[in-house]
Phi, psi and omega in degrees: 000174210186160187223169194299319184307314194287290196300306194290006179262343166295330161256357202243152195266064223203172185280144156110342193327289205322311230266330173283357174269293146006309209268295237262358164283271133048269194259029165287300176296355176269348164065054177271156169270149089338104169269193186151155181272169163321334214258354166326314171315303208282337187273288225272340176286303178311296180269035148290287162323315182289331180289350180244328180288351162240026161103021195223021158198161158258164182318301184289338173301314205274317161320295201279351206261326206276282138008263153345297191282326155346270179313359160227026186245125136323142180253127149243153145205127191278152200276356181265321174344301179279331177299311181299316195303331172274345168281309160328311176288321200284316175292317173302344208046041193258131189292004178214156161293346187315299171310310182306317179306289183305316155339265153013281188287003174265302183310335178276278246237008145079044194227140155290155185234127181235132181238178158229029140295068199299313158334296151335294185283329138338291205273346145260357148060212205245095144227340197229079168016300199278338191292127142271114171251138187286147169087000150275000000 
């Protein structure tokens, strides 16, 4: 499983790239599915979007790149996801349910979850098993 931070080092040249292309070899060759929770869609649209509003992609660069990662990321949402993801934000002290989503759904189907979200991996710290961070 995987989070937008992850996916978007996969069409974009940024640090941490070698090592999130690495993870997505990886499970290319073991014939894993790349899971997300719904809201991916909406995180991976979004800094897309910011990246053409400053000038560091064009509209159609970010449409095809967008695209791409659409097409190898699975959506699931199991019907408890939002409800587990507010006991989750709430044990974390984490200030939005967004990270609590992918929490939730690594935890329902029981996989690791890789972020680059070095925040996210501070304020859950070793507490919560399944989490990975890239650059850690």
């Amino acid at each position: 499983m995987v989070d937008a931070s992850v996916a978007l080092k996969w069409v974009l040249k940024e640090g941490g790239t070698d090592e999130a292309m690495a993870l997505w070899d990886r499970w290319q060759e073991a014939g894993e599915r790349v899971l997300a929770p719904p809201i991916f869609r909406s995180e991976v649209t979004n800094a897309l979007h910011q990246m053409v509003r400053r000038g560091h992609l064009g509209p159609y660069d970010a449409t095809d790149l967008l695209e791409s990662l659409l097409a190898v990321v699975a959506v699931e949402e199991p019907p408890f996801l939002y409800r587990r993801s507010l006991g989750l934000a709430a044990e974390f002290g984490l200030g939005s349910t967004y990270d609590a989503l992918y929490l939730a759904l690594a935890e329902s189907e029981g996989c690791e979850m890789w972020t680059a979200d070095l925040r996210l991996c501070r304020a859950v710290d070793d507490r919560f098993s399944l989490l990975r961070c890239l650059g850690l």
